[in-house]
C-alpha positions as CSV (number, residue, x, y, z in Angstrom):
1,X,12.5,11.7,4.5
2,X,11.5,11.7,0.6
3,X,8.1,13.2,0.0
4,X,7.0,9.9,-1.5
5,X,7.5,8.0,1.5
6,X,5.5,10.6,3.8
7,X,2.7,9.9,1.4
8,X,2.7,6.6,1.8
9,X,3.4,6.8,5.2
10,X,0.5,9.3,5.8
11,X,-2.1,7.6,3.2
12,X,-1.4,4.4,5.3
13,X,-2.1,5.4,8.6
14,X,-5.5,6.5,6.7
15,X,-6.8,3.4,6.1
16,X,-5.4,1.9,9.1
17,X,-8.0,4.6,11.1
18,X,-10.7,4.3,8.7
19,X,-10.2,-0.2,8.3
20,X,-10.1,0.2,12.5
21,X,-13.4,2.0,12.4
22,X,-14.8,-0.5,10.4
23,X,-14.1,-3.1,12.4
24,X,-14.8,-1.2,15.4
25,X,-18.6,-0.7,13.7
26,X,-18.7,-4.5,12.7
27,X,-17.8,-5.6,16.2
28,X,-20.1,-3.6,18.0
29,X,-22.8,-4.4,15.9
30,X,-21.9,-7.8,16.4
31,X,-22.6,-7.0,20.0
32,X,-25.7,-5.5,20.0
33,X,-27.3,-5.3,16.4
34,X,-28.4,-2.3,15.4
35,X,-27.2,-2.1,11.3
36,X,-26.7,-5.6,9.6
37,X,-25.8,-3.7,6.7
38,X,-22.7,-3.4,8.3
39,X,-21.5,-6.3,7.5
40,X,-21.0,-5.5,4.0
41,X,-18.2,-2.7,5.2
42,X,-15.9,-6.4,5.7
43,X,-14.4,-6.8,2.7
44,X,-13.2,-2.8,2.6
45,X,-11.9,-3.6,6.2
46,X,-9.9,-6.6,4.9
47,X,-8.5,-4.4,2.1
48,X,-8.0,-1.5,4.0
49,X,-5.7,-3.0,6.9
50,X,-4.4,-6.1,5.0
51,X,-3.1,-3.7,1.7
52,X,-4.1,-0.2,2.7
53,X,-2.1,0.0,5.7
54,X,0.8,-3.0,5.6
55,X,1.3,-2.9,2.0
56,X,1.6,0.9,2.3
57,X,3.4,1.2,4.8
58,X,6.4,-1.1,3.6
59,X,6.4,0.1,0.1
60,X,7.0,3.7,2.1
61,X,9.7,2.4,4.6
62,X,11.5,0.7,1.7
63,X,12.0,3.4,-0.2
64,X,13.2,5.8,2.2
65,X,15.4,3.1,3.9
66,X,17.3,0.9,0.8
67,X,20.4,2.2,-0.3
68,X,20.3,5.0,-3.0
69,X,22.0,4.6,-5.8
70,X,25.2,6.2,-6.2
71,X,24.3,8.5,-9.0
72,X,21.3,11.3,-9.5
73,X,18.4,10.6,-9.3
74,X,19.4,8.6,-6.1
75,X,16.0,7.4,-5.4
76,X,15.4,5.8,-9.2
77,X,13.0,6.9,-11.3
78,X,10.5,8.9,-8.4
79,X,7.7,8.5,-11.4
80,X,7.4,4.9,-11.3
81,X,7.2,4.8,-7.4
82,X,4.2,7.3,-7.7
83,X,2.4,5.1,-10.5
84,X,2.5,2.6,-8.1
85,X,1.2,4.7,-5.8
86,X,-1.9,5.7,-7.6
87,X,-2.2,2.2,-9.2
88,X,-2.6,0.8,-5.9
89,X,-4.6,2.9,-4.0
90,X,-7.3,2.3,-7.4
91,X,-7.2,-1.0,-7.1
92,X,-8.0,-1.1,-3.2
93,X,-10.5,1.3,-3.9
94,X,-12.2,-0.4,-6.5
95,X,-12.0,-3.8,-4.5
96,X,-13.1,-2.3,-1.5
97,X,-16.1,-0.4,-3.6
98,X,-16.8,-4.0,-5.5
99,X,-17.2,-5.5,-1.7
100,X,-19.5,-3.1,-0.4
101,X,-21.2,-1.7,-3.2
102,X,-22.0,-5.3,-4.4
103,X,-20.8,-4.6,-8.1
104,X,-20.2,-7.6,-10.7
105,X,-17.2,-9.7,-9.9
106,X,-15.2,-8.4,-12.7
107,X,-14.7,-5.3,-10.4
108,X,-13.0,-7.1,-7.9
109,X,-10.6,-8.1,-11.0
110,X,-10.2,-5.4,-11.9
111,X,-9.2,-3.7,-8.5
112,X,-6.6,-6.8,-8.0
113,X,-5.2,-6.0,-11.6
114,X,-4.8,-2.2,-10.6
115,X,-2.8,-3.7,-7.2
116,X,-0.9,-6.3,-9.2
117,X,0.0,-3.6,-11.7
118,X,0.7,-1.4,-8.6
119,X,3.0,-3.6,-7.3
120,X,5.5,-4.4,-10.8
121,X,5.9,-0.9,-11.1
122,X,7.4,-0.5,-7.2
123,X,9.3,-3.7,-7.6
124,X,11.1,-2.5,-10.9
125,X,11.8,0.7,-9.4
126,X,12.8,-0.3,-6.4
127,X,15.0,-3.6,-7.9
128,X,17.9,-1.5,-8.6
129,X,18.4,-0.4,-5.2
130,X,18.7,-3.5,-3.5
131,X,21.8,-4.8,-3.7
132,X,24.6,-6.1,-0.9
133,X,26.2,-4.0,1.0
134,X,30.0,-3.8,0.4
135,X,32.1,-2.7,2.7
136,X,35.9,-2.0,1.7
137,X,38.9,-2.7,3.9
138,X,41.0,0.0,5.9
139,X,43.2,1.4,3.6
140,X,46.9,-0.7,4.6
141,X,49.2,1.8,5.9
């Protein structure tokens, strides 16, 4: 398995334990209230398991599992994948941060536009990989 795609893999399963925990605190306050300042972990727990963990974990399984192309580097270029990467995991944080630590609203653009940005560099290096298939017929004898 490519290294990038155990990153992602690895990184996802992070926030999918730390947006579960989240939730986990939200609920049982919910419960029996003992922090309403809890409720202002939401919006990270949205983030966290909506793009942390899905959005991770299919950018990771995608790359390792679309056809390679057939000459070196067979992955594309690796860089872009791990610009979108990092590009992504700053915008979550900063959306996350701009839920809970009640910044201005312009950093919860600004996290988006780190995603978004995230995201156009995965799809362009990923684009050239998916492709159909072709299968070629037994040789005739």
């Amino acid at each position: 398995m490519p290294k990038f795609t155990v990153w992602l893999v690895r990184v996802s399963l992070l926030y999918l334990g730390v947006g579960f925990t989240f939730g986990a605190l939200m609920l049982a306050n919910k419960g029996i209230p003992f922090a309403p300042q809890l409720w202002l972990l939401l919006p990270a727990h949205i983030e966290f398991l909506l793009l942390g963990w899905t959005i991770q974990l299919a950018m990771g399984v995608a790359f390792w599992i679309l056809p390679r192309l057939p000459q070196e580097p067979k992955f594309g270029n690796v860089r872009l994948a791990w610009a979108a990467f990092a590009l992504l995991n700053a915008g979550l944080l900063v959306s996350a941060g701009q839920g809970v630590l009640g910044l201005a609203a312009g950093w919860g653009l600004v996290g988006r536009a780190l995603q978004l940005a995230g995201v156009i560099c995965f799809a362009v290096q990923i684009w050239p990989r998916v492709r159909p298939v072709v299968i070629e017929p037994p040789a005739s004898q």
